[in-house]
C-alpha positions in Angstrom: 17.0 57.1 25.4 14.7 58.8 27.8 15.5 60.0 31.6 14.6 57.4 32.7 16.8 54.9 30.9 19.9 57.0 32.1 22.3 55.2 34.3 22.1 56.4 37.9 25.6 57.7 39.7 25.7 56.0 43.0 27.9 57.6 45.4 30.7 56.1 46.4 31.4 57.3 49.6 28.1 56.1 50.4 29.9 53.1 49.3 32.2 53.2 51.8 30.0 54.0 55.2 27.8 51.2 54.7 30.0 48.5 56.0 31.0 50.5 58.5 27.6 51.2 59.8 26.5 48.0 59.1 29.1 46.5 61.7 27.3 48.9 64.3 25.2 47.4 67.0 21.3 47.7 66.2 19.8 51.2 67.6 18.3 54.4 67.2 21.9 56.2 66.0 22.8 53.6 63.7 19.2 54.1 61.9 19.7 58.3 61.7 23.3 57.6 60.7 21.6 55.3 57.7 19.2 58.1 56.9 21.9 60.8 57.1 24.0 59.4 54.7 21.4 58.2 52.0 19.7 61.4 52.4 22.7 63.5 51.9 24.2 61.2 48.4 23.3 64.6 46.5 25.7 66.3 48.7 28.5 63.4 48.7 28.7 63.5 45.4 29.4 67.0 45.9 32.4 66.4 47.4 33.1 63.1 45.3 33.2 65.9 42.2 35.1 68.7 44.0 38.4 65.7 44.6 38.0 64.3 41.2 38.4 68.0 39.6 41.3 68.3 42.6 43.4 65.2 40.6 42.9 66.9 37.2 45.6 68.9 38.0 49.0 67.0 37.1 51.8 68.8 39.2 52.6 70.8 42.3 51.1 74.0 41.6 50.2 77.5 43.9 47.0 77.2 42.6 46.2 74.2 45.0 47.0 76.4 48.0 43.5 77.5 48.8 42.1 74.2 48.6 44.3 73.0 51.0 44.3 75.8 53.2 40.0 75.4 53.1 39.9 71.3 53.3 42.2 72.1 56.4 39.5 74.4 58.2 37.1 71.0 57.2 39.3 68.8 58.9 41.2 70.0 62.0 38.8 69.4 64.8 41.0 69.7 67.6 39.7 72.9 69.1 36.3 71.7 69.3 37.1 68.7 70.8 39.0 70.2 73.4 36.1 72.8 74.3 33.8 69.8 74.5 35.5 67.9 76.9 36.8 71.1 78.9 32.7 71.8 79.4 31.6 68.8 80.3 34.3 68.0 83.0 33.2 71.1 84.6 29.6 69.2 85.0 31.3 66.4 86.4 30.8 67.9 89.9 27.6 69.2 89.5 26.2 65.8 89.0 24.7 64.4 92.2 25.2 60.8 91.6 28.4 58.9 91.9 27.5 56.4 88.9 26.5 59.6 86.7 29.7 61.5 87.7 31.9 58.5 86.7 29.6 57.7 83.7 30.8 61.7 82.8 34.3 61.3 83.5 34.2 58.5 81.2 33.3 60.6 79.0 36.0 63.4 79.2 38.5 60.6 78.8 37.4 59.4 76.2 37.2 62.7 74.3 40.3 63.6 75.5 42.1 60.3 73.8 40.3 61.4 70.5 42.4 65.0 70.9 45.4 63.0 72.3 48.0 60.3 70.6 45.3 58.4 69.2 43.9 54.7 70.6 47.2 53.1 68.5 49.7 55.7 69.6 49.5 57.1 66.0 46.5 59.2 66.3 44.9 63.2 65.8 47.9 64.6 67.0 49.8 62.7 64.3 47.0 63.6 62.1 48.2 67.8 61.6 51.5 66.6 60.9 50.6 64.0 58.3 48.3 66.4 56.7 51.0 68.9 56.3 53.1 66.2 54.8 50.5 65.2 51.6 49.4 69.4 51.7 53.0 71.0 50.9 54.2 68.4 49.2 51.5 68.2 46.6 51.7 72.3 46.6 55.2 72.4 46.3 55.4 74.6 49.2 54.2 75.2 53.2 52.3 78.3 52.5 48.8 76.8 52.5 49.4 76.3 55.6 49.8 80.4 56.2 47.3 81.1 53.8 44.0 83.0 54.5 41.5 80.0 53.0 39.4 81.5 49.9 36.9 78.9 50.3 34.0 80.9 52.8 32.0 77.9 53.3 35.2 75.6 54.8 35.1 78.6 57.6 31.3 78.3 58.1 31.9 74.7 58.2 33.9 75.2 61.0 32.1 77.2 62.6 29.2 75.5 62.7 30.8 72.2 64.1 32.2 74.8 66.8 28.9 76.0 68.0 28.1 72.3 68.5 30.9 71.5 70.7 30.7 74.7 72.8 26.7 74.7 73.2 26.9 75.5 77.3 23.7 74.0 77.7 23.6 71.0 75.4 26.3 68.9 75.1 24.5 66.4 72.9 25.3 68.5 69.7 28.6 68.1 69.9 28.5 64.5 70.8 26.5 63.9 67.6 28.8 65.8 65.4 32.0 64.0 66.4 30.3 60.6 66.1 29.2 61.6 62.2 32.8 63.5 61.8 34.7 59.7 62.8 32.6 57.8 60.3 32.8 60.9 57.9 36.7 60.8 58.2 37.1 57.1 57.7 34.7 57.3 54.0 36.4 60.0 53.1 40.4 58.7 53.4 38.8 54.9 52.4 37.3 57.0 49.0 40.2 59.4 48.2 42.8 56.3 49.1 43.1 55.0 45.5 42.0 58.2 43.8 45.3 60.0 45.0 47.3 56.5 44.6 46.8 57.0 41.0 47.5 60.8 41.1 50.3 61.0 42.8 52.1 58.4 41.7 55.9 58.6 41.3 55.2 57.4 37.4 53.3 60.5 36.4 56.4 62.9 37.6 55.9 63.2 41.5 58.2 63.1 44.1 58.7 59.8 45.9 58.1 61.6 49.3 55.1 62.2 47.9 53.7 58.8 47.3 55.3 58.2 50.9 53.5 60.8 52.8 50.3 59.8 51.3 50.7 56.6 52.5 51.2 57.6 56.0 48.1 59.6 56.0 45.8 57.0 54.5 47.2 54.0 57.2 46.0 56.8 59.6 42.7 57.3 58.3 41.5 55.2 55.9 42.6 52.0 58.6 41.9 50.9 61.9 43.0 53.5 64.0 40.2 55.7 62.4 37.6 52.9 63.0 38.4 52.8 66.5 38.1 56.2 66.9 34.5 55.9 65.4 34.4 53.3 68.4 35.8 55.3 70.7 33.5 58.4 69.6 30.4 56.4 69.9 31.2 54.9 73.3 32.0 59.0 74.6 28.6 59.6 73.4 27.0 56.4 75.3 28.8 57.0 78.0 26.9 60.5 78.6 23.4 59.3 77.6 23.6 56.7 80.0 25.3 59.3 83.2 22.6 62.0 82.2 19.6 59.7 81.6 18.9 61.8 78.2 19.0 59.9 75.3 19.0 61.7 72.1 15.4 61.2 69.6 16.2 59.8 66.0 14.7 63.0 64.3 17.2 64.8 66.0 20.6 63.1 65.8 19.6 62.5 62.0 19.0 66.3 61.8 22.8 66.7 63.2 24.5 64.1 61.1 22.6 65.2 57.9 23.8 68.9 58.7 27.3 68.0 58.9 27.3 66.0 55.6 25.7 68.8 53.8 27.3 71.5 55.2 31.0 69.7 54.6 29.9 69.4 50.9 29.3 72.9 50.8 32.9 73.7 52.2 34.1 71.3 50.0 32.8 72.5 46.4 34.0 75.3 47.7 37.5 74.5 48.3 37.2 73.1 44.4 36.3 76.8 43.1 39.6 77.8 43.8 41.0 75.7 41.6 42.1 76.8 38.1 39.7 74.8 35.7 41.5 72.0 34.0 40.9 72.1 30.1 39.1 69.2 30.6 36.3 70.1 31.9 36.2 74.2 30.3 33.0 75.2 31.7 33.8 75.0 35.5 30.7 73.0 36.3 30.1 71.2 39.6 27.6 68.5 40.9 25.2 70.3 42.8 
């Protein structure tokens, strides 16, 4: 058999946008989403391989903490969100024209509802809560939640999607990086959904609040709440193309999508390297 005759691994949370973006209305973001994602499958697999070696371990263990703790710093976004809505109210009155000033305010609102109860009454603030739920139960403890996360790149990660919600002078950035985070968000619960089903089912020695809190976080995520916060994300960033008459180039928003998906596969095999290394899979390796 040569290289060439090798089955190919298709990612499957690449899998899992496609519908979603296919559903989108034609236009230049829904093409630079497309690229994004096919152009980052290296890195989704990345993060495809750093859950699977995450469900080799069979039981509530201390050595899950620092994955936890990292895919936490990955997946809070509330800060940022806040910071990008608090700026661009504060341009509401700069903006000369009535239409544009409502156009921004729309805007704000719609940001703040991401940050707020959800569109369902079930939404991101529930979100730290449920996450708790599935982190310390599948630990065995709450001390993730205290712990310093070993995993440098889930910082970085954060970080970076900080310094694109707090850019003073371009608030597109941070538009662009909570569109990709919604449609991230939604693969990512749709792709872990029967993955942990199967790992933490009550059969294979879990606690039943286990199985239950899992449940509550995937009908969060991985349902239609998420995908009308994907909705409610894109509008936001319509909203403000159309007040400020600025409309961001495909290059660009592709550039900011493709940078989140690369840099949250970096946090993410990361987050795995704290893991013990199941005798399974002895040599520690990771799809790159």
């Amino acid at each position: 058999m040569t290289p060439s005759d090798l089955p190919v691994r298709q990612s499957q949370l690449l899998k899992c946008a496609e519908p979603l973006l296919n559903d989108m209305p034609a236009s230049s973001l829904k093409h630079a989403l497309f690229e994004a994602f096919w152009s980052q499958e290296r890195s989704l697999l990345a993060i495809e391989d750093a859950f699977v070696l995450l469900v080799a371990h069979p039981v509530p263990m201390d050595e899950l903490l620092g994955f936890f703790a990292g895919w936490w710093h990955t997946h809070d976004d509330r800060r940022s969100t806040r910071s990008l809505a608090s700026h661009l109210a504060s341009l509401v009155e700069t903006v000369p024209l009535s239409s544009a000033r409502s156009g921004l305010v729309r805007t704000v609102h719609r940001l703040q509802r991401l940050n707020a109860d959800g569109l369902d009454g079930a939404g991101q603030a529930g979100s730290p809560g449920l996450f708790n739920a599935v982190a310390s139960a599948v630990c065995g403890s709450e001390r993730w939640a205290v712990r310093e996360p070993s995993a440098p790149a889930a910082l970085v990660f954060g970080q970076w999607f900080d310094a694109c919600c707090q850019d003073r002078h371009d608030p597109l950035p941070g538009l662009l990086a909570t569109l990709v985070r919604h449609v991230y968000v939604w693969i990512e619960a749709r792709y872990l959904q029967p993955l942990f089903r199967r790992w933490l089912a009550p059969e294979r020695g879990w606690p039943v609040q286990v199985a239950h809190a899992t449940q509550a976080w995937f009908q969060l995520h991985a349902g239609p709440a998420q995908v009308g916060r994907f909705l409610e994300a894109l509008a936001a960033l319509e909203d403000f193309t159309q007040a400020m008459a600025v409309a961001p180039g495909q290059p660009a928003a592709r550039a900011v999508f493709a940078q989140y998906l690369y840099r949250r596969s970096r946090a993410m095999l990361d987050c795995a390297r704290t893991l013990p290394v199941p005798a399974s899979n002895p040599s520690g390796q990771h799809h790159e």
